[in-house]
N, C-alpha and C positions, 0 to 999 in steps of 0.2 A: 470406337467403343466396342468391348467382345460381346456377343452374344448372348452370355450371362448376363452382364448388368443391363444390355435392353431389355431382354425379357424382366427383371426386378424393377426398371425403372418403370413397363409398361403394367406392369401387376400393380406397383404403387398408385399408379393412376388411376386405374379401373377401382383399387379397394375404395381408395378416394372419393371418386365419382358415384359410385356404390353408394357409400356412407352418406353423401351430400342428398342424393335421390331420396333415403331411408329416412333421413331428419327432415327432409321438406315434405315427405309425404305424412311423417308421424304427429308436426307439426300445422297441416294444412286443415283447413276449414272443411268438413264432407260428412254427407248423412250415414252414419255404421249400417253397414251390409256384413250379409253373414260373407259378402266376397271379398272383406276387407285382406284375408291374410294370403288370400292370389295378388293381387295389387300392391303389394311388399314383397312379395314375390319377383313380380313383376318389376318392380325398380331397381332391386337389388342384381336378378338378373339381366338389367340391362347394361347396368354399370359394370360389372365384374367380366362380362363378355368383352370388352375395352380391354383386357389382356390381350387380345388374339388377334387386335385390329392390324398388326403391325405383317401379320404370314396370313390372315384370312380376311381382308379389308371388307371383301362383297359378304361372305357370311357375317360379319358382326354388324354392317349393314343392313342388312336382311333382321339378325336379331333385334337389333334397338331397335327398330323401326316398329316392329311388332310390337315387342316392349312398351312404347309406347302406347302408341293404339290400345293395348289392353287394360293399362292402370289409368289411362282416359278413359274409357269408357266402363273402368270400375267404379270412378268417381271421384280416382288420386288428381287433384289440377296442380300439378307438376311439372313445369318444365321441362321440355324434350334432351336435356343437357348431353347423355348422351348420347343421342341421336346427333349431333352436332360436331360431336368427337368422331362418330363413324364415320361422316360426311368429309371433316376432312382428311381423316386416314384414307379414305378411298381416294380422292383426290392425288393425295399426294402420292397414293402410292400410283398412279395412270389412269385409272378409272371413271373418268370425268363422267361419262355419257350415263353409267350406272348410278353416278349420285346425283347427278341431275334428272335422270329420270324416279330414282328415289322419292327425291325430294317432290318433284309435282306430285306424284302418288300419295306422298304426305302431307301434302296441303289440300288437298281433297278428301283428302279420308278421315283427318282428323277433326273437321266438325259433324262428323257423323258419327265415330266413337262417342264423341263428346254427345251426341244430342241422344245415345241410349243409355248414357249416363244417368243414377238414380238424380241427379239435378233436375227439373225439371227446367231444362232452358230452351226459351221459341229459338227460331230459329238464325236469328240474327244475332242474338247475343253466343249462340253456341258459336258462328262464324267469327264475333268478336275476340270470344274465349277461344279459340285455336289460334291466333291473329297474335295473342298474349302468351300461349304456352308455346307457338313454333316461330317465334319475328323473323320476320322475311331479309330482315339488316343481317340479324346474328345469321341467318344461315347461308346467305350470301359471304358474311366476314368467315365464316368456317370454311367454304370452298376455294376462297381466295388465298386464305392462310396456307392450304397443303398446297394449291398449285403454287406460289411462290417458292416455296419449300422446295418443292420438286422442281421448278427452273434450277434454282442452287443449287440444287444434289447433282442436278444435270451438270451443269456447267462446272464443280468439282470433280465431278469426275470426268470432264472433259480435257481441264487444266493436267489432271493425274495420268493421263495416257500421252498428252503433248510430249509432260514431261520425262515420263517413259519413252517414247520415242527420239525427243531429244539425247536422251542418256545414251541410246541403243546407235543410234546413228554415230553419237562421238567417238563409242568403242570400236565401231566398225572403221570406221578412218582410223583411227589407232593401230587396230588389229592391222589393218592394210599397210600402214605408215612401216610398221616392226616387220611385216612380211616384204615389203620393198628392200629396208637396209639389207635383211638377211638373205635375201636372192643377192643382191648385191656383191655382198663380204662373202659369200659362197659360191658364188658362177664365175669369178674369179681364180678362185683357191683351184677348182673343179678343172675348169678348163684350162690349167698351168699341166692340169695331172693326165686330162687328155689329150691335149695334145702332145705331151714328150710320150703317151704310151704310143699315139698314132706314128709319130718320129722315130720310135726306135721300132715297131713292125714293119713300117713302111722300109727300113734303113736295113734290119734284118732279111727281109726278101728280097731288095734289090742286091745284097751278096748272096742270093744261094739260100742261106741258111736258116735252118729249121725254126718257126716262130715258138719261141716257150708256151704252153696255154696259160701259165700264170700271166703271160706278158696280153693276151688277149682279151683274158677276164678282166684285167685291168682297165684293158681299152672299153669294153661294152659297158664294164661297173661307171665309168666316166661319163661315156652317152647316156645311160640309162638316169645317172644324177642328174645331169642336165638338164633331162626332160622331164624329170618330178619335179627340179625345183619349177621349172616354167609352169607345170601343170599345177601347181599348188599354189604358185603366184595368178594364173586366171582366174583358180577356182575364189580365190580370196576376194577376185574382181567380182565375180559375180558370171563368169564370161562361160556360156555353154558351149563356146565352138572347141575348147578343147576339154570335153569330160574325163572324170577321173579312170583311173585302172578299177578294173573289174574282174570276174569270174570268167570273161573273154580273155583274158592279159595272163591268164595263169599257167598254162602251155609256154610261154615266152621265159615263164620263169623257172619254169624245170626243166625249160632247152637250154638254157645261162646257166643254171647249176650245172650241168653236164659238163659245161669246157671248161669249169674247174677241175674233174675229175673226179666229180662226186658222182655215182651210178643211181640217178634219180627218174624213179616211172610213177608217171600220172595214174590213176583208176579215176571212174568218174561212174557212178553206180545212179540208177532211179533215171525219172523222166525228166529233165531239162524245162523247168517252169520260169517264170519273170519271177525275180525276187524284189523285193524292196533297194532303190539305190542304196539306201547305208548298209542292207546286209550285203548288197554284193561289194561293195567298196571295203567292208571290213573284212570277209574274205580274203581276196585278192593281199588285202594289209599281214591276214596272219598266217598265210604260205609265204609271202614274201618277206616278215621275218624268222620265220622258224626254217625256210632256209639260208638266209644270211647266218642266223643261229649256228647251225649245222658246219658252216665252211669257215666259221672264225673258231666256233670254242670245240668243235665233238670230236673232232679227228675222225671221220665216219666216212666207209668207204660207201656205203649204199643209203638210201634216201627212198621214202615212199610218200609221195601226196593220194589222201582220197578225198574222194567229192562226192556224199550221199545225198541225194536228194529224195526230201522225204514229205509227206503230206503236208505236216505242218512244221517242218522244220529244215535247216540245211546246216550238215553234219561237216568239218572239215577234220579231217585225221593226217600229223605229219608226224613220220617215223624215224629215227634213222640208228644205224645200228655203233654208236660212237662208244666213247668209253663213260658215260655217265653212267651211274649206278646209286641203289639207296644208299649205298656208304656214302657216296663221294656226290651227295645230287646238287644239282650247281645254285649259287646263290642268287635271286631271281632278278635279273637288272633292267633298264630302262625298259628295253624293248618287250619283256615280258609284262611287266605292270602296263606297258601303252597297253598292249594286246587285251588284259583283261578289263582296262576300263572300257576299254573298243566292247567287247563282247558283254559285260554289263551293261553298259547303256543303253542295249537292245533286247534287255533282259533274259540274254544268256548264258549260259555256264562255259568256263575253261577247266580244262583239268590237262596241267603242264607235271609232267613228274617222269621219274626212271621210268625202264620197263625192269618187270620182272629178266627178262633174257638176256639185256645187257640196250645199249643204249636210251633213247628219249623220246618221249612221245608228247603230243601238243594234241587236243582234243577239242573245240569248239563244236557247240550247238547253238544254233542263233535262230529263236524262233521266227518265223514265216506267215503272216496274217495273208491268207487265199481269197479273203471275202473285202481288203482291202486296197 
């Protein structure tokens, strides 16, 4: 149920309970005092507090109670009704100790209201007549009522997190089950391709002859899949012995663009602080496609990564000088949309576009929490 119609359901009550206090007091037997139109006062704002019982249990506890006490001891002999309603709001909302020490304060207190009441009652019948306006059954049944309430609440929302966890755990065997096959159907294909490049380098230096560096890059591009897919197959386990690529790993990757023949220099600017595992893991992700980017689509002969680090934030800039341009700026595929939901989801900015000078540049900012 939304919020809106609790609140209306719980207004309807209080006007209710309001209205019931009003007729039974306008209705009840009592000598006219000039205090009569405090004590309608008093009723009405006992019942209409019963709106708030639901976010303020101990204050509208606190009101009715007074509430009461006061239109007793104007001379209203009205029913504590709700006082009764507080009791089990409190209750049920956790507050047992408050409404039980409430209540004893209220069964003490109210035949002493009652006995400065213009009534003149001795003193055993004022005990009587509190006995009659607060029964000790009904206030007992009002305690019992919200704690029951609150066991159920407990225990549905105990059932609602099982169930949540049950759902959570299936998708994770799932998730794992679909990260098994594709290791699989991939570490296969993978190692057909590394090993004939290791066979044809190995095969090219034992005649003499010069190894290609395409033929190289092919080889290390092969190890290197290899060892992601295995690293992403633990990570899936759960398994910390072999953690993911990092802003440590990134030297590795602009030494591998090199033996393709792409002229790629690291900068690494600011003080070297601990980042967040997902920022450095995103990182590490968007140098390592925006230079794969670079050696399939730019035709670029030089290549620049930077690493700013900065108070609250860490800057990564990848440059290179290919033929992209805003005429011609490329149409944005897989691997750039990964990159920016990678940098969203840590509520940071990409800005992938030409340069003004002729090639492409790749921009992340990913903020940095220092206090956390």
């Amino acid at each position: 149920m939304s919020g809106a119609r609790i609140g209306v359901r719980d207004g309807v009550i209080a006007v209710g309970v309001a209205a019931a206090l009003l007729v039974a007091g306008l209705s009840g037997q009592h000598p006219p005092t000039d205090l009569d139109p405090l004590g309608y006062a008093l009723l009405v704002t006992g019942g209409l507090s019963l709106a708030a019982r639901r976010w303020a249990p101990f204050t509208v506890l606190a009101v009715t109670a007074l509430c009461a006490l006061g239109y007793q001891a104007v001379g209203f002999e009205v029913p504590v009704i709700a006082y009764l309603f507080a009791v089990y709001s409190a209750v049920r909302a956790g507050q047992r100790i408050v409404a039980v020490a409430g209540s004893v304060i209220m069964l003490a207190a109210l035949p002493l209201a009652i006995l400065t009441s213009p009534h003149d009652w001795p003193v055993g019948e004022a005990f009587t007549q509190s006995r009659d306006v607060l029964q000790l059954a009904w206030l007992i049944a009002a305690g019992a009522a919200g704690e029951a309430l609150r066991q159920a609440e407990r225990r549905a929302d105990e059932a609602e997190r099982t169930r949540e966890e049950t759902a959570r755990r299936r998708a994770d065997e799932e998730r794992l089950h679909i990260a098994r096959e594709l290791h699989d159907s991939l570490t296969h294909q993978i190692s057909v391709i590394k090993v004939q490049a290791e066979v044809a380098v190995h095969v090219a230096r034992k005649r003499g002859e010069q190894v290609p560096e395409a033929l190289l890059a092919i080889r290390e591009a092969g190890r290197e899949a290899a060892r992601e897919l295995r690293a992403t197959l633990e990570a899936l386990r759960d398994d910390d012995q072999n953690p993911p690529h990092g802003l440590d790993h990134v030297p590795e990757l602009v030494q591998r663009a090199r033996t393709t023949g792409l002229d790629a220099k690291l900068t690494i600017e600011g003080s070297r602080n601990d980042v967040p595992s997902a920022v450095d893991r995103t990182a590490y992700r968007i140098v390592q496609e925006s230079l794969t980017n670079i050696a399939r689509h730019a035709a670029a002969a030089t290549a620049s990564v930077r690493i700013d680090y900065r108070p609250d934030a860490l800057v990564i800039r990848v440059d290179d000088d290919g033929r992209a341009t805003s005429d011609t700026a490329p149409v944005p595929g897989v691997g750039l949309l990964g990159m920016r939901e990678r940098v969203t989801a840590l509520g940071g900015h990409l800005r992938a576009a030409p340069r003004d000078e002729g090639g492409f540049s790749v921009q992340a900012e990913l903020p940095v929490d220092r206090t956390s």
